[in-house]
BAMAR-791649 format. One line per 8 residues: number of its first residue (from 0); for each residue x, y, z of C-alpha. Coordinates in steps of 0.5 Angstrom, whole numbers. Example, Ala and Ser with C-alpha at 12.3 -4.5 7.8 and 13.67 -1.06 7.14 Angstrom:
<pts>
0 = 25/-9/16  27/-2/14 .
</pts>
This chain:
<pts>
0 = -78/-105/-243  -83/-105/-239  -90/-108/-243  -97/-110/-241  -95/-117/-239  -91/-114/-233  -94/-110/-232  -101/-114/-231 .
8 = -96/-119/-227  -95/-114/-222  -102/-112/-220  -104/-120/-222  -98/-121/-216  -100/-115/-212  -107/-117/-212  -106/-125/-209 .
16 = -102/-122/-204  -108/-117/-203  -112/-123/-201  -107/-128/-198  -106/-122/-192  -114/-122/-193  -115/-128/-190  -109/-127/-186 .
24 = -111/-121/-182  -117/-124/-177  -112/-129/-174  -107/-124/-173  -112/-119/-170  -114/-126/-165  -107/-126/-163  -106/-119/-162 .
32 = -112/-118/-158  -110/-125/-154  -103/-122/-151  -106/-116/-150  -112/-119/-146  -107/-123/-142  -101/-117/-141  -108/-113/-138 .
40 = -110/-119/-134  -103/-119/-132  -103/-111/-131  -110/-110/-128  -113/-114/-122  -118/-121/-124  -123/-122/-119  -128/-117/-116 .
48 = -125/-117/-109  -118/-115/-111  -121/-109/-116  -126/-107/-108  -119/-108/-104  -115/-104/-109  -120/-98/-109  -120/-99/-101 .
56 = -112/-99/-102  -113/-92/-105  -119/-89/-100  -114/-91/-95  -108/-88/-98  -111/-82/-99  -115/-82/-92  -109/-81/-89 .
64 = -106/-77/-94  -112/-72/-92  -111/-73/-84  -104/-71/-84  -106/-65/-89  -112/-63/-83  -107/-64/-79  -102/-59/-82 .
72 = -107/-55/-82  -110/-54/-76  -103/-54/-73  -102/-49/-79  -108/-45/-76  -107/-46/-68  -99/-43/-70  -102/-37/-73 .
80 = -107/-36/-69  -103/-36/-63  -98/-32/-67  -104/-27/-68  -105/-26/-61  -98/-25/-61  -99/-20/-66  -105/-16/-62 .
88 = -101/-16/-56  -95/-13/-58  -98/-9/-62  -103/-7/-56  -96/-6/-52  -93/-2/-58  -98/3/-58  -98/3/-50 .
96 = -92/5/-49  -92/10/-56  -97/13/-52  -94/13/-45  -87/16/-49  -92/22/-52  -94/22/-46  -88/24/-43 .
104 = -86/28/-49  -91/32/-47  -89/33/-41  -83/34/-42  -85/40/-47  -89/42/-42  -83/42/-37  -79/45/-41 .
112 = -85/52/-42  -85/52/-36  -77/52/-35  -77/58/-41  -83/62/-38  -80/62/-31  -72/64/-34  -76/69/-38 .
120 = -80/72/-32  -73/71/-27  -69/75/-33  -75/81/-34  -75/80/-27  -67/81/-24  -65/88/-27  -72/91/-22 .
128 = -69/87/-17  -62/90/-18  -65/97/-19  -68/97/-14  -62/94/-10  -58/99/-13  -63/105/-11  -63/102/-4 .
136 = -56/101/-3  -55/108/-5  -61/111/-1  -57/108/5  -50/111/3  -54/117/2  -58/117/10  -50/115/12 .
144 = -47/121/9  -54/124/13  -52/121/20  -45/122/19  -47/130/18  -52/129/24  -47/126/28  -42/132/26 .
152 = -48/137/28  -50/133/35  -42/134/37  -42/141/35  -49/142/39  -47/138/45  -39/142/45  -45/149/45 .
160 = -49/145/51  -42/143/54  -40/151/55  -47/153/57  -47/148/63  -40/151/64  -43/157/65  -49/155/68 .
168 = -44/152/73  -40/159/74  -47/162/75  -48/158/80  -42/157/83  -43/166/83  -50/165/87  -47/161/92 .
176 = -42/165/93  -48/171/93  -51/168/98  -46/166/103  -45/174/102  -52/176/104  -52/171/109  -46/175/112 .
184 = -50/181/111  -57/178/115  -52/176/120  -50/183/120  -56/187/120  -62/183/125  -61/188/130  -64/194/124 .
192 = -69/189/121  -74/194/121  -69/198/116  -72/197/108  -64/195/107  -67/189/110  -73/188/105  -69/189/99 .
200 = -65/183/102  -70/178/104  -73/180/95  -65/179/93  -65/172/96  -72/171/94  -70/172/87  -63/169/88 .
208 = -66/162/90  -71/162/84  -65/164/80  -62/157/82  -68/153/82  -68/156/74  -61/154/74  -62/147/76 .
216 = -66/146/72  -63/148/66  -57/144/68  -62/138/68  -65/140/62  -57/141/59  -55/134/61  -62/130/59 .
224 = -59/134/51  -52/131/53  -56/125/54  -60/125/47  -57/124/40  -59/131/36  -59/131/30  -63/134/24 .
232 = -66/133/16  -62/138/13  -57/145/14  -63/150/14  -64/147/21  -57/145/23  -56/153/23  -63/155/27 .
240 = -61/150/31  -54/153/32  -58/160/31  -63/158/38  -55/155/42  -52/162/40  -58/166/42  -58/161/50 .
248 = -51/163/50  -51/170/49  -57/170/54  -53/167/58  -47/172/57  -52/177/59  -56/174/65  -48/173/68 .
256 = -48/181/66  -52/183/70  -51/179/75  -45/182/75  -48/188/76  -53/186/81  -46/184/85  -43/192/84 .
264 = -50/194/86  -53/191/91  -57/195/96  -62/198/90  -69/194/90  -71/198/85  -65/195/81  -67/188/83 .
272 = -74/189/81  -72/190/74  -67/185/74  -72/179/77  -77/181/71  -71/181/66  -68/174/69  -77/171/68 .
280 = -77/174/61  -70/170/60  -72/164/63  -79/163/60  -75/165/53  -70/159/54  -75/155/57  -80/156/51 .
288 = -74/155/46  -72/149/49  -79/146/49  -78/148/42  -72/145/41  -74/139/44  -80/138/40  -76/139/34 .
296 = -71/133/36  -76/128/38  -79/129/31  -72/129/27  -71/123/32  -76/119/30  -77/121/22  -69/118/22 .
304 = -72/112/25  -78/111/21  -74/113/15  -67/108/17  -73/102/19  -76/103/12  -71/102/8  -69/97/13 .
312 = -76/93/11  -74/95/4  -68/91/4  -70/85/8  -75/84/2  -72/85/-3  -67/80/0  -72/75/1 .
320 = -75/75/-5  -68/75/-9  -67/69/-4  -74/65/-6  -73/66/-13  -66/63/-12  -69/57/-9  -75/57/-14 .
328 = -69/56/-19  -65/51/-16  -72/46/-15  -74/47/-22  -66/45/-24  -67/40/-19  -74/37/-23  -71/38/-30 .
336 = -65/34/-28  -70/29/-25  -74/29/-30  -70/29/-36  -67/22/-32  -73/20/-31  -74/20/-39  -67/17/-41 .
344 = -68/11/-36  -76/11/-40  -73/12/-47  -68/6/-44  -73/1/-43  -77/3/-49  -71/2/-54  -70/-6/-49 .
352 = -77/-8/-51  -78/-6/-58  -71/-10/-59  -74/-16/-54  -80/-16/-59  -76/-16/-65  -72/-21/-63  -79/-24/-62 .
360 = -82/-24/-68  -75/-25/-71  -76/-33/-68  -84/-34/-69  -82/-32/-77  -77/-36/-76  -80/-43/-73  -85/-41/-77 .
368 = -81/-42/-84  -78/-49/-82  -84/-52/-80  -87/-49/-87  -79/-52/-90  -80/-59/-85  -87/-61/-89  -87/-65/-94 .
376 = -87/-64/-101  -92/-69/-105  -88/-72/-112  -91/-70/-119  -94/-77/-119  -99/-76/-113  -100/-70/-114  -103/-73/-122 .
384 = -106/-78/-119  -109/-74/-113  -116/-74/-117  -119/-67/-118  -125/-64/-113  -131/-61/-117  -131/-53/-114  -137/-55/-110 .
392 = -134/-60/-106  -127/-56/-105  -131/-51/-102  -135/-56/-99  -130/-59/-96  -126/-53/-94  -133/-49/-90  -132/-56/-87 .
400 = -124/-54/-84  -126/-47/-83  -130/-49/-76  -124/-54/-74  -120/-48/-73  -125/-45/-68  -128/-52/-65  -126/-53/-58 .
408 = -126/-60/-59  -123/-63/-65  -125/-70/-65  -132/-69/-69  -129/-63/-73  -124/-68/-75  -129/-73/-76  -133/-69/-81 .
416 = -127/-67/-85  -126/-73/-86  -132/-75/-88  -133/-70/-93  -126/-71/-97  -127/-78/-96  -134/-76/-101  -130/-72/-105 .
424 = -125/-79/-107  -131/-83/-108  -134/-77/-112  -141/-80/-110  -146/-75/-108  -152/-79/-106  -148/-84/-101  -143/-78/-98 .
432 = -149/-76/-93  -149/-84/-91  -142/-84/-90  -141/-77/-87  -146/-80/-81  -142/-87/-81  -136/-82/-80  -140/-78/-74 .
440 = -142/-85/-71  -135/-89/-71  -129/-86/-70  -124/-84/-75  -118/-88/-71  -121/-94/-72  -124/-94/-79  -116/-92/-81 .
448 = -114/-99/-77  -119/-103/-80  -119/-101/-88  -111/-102/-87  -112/-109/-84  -117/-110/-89  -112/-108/-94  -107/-113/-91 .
456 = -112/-119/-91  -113/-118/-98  -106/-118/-100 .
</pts>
């Protein structure tokens, strides 16, 4: 059971206890605080010295650090510069050769309408061409036919001419024969020439000579005929001109009649007379239709001609032009044939660039991934001991890497790089200018080999 006495010894102990860690804390706490000082003096350096060459040690390290960062910076930033260029120029070449290929899409559209265009006049074209043809070939059967008939009609007048220079050759066999008589008869009668017998006879010869003059003649005119192609437009003339050779034969028959006639009744001058004005009215007749004869022939002849060498001309330019659309057609074949080729061997080229400039663009974003894989990756550790750079100061310090990029010379751009992340490490914003200058006058090389011999010499 627990009583007041206990209880009072407890506390009476607790107390004691109290006071006795009372008195012992101040020495616990001096030994405490003595190993503590001697593991911080073991952990951090003593001297001043050693702090100043540490802290150098970290400018150093993070210089170098910062060198090879502006390093890779600028070689990232040439890359992509020189892949910007690379860009531009084969984006420059794709748009050239997009506008050379809807160049030549236009042409070829254009070749194409002109194709269409040519195709359809050719085809509106060509059924004329054929009519006209047709109609040509059937005028020519038709003159053929015509020719044919007129030939029938010239052999036909040339078999009347033919009788009527029989007869002609009769009649004058028939005045030789006359005029051997009344040569017989002169010789006869020269003792009785003051007889009128006489007379009669010197007008029968008289007129007999005419007659075979005239007879001459129209042999002359018959062979000239013969000699000459007659023929005529239809049967209307045909038959007058067979009318008109009906009408010299049956004159003919009637001259030989009273030739005849002349013959059984010589000694009548009378008689002789009227047979003279007779015979001159015949030949002026026959000579007249004759000349009309003539004059119809010539104009049959020569409307033949100029109808035959019309429709000659006709033909020869139809033909032609049949000919020169043929080889319009076969030089327009010939063109598209080239330029289609020309296309495909375009379109060939096109295909191999385009494939050249991906297989291009493949390999630079390629090269680029393994240079961007083969740089190095900074620890956890580094990166929580890289101290942080005020906003300020970061943008500082990249308007600081923005001209090296575009500077023609890099060792001073380096230089002020440098300087202005060196003042960012040391966090000191009056003496950065100071060491900005310090940095433009020495170069950054050397100052590198000096703080690392520094660093040696101290360790």
């Amino acid at each position: 059971m627990i009583t007041v006495y206990n209880a009072m010894l407890v506390l009476l102990g607790t107390l004691l206890a109290a006071l006795a860690m009372l008195f012992l804390m101040p020495a616990y706490r001096r030994r405490i605080e003595r190993f503590t000082t001697e593991r911080i003096k073991r952990a951090l350096p003593l001297t001043e010295s050693e702090i100043r060459a540490d802290k150098d040690r970290l400018r150093a390290e993070y210089a170098t650090e910062v060198h090879k960062l502006e390093m890779k910076l600028e070689d990232a930033g040439i890359t992509g510069a020189r892949q910007s260029v690379e860009i531009n120029r084969r984006d420059a070449r794709i748009s050239e050769l997009e506008n050379l290929l809807q160049s030549q899409k236009t042409n070829v559209e254009e070749h194409q309408n002109a194709r269409r265009v040519l195709e359809q006049t050719i085809l509106d074209r060509l059924p004329k061409v054929e009519a006209r043809l047709g109609e040509a070939r059937r005028m020519l059967l038709q003159r053929d036919g015509e020719i044919a008939s007129l030939t029938q009609t010239g052999a036909r007048q040339s078999e009347a001419l033919e009788q009527a220079s029989q007869i002609n050759t009769q009649l004058t066999q028939e005045t030789q024969r006359l005029r051997s008589a009344l040569n017989t008869r002169a010789a006869r009668n020269r003792e009785a020439i003051g007889d009128p017998r006489f007379d009669g006879e010197v007008a029968l010869r008289t007129e007999i000579e005419t007659l075979r003059a005239k007879s001459e003649d129209q042999a002359r005119l018959i062979e000239k005929l013969q000699a000459a192609d007659a023929t005529s437009q239809d049967g209307d003339q045909n038959a007058a001109q067979e009318a008109e050779a009906a009408k010299l034969r049956s004159q003919l028959a009637k001259v030989e009649a009273k030739l005849e006639a002349l013959k059984a009744d010589s000694s009548g001058t009378e008689r002789m007379a009227s047979l003279e004005e007779e015979n001159r009215e015949q030949l002026s007749e026959i000579a007249r239709l004759m000349a009309s004869l003539r004059t119809y022939e010539d104009q049959a002849k020569d409307r033949h001609e100029s109808d035959a060498l019309a429709a000659k001309a006709e033909i020869g330019a139809l033909q032609a032009q049949v000919d020169e659309q043929k080889h319009t057609i076969e030089a327009l074949r010939a063109e598209i044939a080239a330029g289609t080729e020309r296309l495909a061997r375009q379109a060939q080229h096109f295909r191999e660039e385009m494939h050249r400039l991906s297989i291009q663009s493949s390999e630079g974003e390629g090269a680029a991934g393994k240079g961007s894989a083969e740089a190095p990756r900074r620890s956890l550790a580094d990166r929580i001991a890289q101290p942080r750079v005020p906003g300020r100061l970061a943008e500082a310090s990249v308007e600081v890497v923005r001209p090296a990029a575009s500077n023609g010379n890099g060792e001073p751009a380096r230089e002020q790089r440098s300087a202005g992340f060196l003042k960012a490490v040391n966090g000191n914003a009056e003496a950065a200018p100071a060491q900005g200058e310090k940095a433009a006058r020495a170069p950054r090389r050397a100052r590198l080999l000096e703080r690392i011999s520094n660093l040696d010499k101290s360790g």
